[in-house]
One Martini backbone bead per residue (centre of mass of N, CA, C, O) as a GRO file, in nm:
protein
  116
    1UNK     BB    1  -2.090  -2.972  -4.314
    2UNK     BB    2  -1.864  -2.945  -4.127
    3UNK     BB    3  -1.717  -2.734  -4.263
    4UNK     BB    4  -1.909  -2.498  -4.299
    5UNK     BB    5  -1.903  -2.490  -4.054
    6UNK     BB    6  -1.628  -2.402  -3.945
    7UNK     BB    7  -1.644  -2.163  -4.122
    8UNK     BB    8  -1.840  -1.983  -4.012
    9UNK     BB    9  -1.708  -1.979  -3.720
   10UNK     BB   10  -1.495  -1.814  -3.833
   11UNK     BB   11  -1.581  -1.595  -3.935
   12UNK     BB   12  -1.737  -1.476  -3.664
   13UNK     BB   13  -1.475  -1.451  -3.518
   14UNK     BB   14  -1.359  -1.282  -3.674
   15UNK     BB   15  -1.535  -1.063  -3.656
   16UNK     BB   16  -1.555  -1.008  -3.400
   17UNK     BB   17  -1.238  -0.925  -3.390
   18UNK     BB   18  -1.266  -0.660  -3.573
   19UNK     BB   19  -1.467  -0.515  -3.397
   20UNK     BB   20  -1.324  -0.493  -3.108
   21UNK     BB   21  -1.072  -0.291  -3.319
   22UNK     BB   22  -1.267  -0.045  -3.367
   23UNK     BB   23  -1.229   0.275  -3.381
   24UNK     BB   24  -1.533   0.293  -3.210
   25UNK     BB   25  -1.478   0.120  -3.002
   26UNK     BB   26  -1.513   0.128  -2.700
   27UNK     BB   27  -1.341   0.185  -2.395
   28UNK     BB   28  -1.258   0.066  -2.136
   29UNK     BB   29  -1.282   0.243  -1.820
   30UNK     BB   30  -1.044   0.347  -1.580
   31UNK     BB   31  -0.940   0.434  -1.214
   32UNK     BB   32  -0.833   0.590  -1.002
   33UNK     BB   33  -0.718   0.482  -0.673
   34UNK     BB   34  -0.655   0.577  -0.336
   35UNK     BB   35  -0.489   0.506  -0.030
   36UNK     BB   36  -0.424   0.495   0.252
   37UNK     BB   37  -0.512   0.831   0.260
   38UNK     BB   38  -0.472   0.915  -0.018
   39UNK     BB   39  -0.490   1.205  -0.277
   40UNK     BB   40  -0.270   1.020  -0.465
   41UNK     BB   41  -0.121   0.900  -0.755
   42UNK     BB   42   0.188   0.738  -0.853
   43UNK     BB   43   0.359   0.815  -1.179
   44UNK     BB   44   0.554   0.662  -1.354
   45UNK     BB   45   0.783   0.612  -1.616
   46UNK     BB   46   0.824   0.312  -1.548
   47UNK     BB   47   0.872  -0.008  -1.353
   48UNK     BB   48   1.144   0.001  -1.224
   49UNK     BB   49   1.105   0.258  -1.062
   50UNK     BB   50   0.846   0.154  -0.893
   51UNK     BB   51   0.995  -0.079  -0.772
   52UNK     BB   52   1.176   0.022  -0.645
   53UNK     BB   53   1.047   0.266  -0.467
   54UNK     BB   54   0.898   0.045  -0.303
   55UNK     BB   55   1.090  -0.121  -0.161
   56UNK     BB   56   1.194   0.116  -0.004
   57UNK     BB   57   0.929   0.218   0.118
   58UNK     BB   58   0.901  -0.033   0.301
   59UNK     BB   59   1.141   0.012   0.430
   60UNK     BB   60   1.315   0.134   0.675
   61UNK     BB   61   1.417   0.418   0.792
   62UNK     BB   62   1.636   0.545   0.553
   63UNK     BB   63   1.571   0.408   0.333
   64UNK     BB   64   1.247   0.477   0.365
   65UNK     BB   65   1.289   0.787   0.304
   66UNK     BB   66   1.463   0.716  -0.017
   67UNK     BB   67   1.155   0.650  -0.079
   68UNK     BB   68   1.025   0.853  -0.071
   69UNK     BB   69   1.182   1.094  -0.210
   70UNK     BB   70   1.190   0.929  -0.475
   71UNK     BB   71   0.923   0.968  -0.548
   72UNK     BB   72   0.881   1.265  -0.549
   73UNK     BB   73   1.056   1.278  -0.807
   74UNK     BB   74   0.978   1.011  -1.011
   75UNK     BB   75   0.648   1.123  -0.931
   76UNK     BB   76   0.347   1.186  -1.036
   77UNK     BB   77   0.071   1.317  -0.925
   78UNK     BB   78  -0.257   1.187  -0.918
   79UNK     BB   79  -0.580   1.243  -0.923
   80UNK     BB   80  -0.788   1.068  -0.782
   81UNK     BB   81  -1.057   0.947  -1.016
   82UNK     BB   82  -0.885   0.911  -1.269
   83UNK     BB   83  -0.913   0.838  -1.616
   84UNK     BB   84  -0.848   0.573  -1.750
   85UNK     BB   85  -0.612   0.358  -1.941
   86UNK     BB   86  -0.522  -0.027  -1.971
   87UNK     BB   87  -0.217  -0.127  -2.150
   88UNK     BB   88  -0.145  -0.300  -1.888
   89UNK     BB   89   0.008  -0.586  -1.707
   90UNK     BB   90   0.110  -0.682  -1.376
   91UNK     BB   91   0.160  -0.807  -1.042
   92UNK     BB   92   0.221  -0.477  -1.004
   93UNK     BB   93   0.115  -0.351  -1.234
   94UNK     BB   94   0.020  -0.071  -1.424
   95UNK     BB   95  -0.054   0.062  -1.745
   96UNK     BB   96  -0.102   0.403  -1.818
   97UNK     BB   97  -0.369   0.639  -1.966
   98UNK     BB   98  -0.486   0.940  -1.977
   99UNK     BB   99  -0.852   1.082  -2.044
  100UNK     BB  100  -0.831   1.306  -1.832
  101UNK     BB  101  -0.780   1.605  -1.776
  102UNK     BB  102  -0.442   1.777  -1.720
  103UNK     BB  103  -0.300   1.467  -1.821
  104UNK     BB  104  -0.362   1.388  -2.068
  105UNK     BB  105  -0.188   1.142  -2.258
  106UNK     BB  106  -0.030   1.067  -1.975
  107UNK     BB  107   0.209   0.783  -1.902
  108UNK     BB  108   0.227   0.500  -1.679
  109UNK     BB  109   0.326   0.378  -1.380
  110UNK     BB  110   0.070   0.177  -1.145
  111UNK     BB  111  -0.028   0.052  -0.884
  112UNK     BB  112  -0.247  -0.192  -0.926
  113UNK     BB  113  -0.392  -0.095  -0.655
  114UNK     BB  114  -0.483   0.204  -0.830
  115UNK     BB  115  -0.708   0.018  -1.001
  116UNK     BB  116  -1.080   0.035  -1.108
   0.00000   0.00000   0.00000
């Protein structure tokens, strides 16, 4: 009695995690949001990239101007509230791919405070 019950629970767990990955299966989508007065949002190319970026932008004087510069060079500006999936994450970044508008299939990494 007990093994069959186990059989059924694994049984409906595989079936569970088979729909979940079925290609019908909608994702969970999710948005750009702009902070700190910002009307769009740096999309880089890889995660090296941004957290350079970031450090730099961060820090005071000619640093912190040759990482605003640097922004401007390394990362599309993607406009606030564009609809994203999110590829990955950690606890800098997350890795998304644009889902609608001019930038449809562009991926790329940004602040993760900066998807909602």
């Amino acid at each position: 009695m007990i093994k069959s019950f186990l059989a059924t629970a694994a049984v409906a767990t595989l079936m569970g995690l088979i729909g979940c990955n079925s290609p019908g299966t909608p994702v969970l989508a999710h948005k750009l949001v702009a902070t700190g007065g910002q009307t769009s949002i740096p999309l880089y190319p890889d995660e090296q990239t941004l957290v350079e970026v970031s450090h730099r932008s961060q820090q005071g004087g000619v640093t912190g101007m040759v990482g605003s510069v640097q922004k401007d060079m390394s990362a599309k500006q993607i406009d606030d509230q564009t609809p994203v999936t999110v590829v990955s994450t950690d606890d800098n970044s997350a890795q998304v791919q644009i889902i609608d508008g001019p930038m449809k299939g562009q991926s790329g990494f940004v602040p993760k405070q900066n998807v909602d």
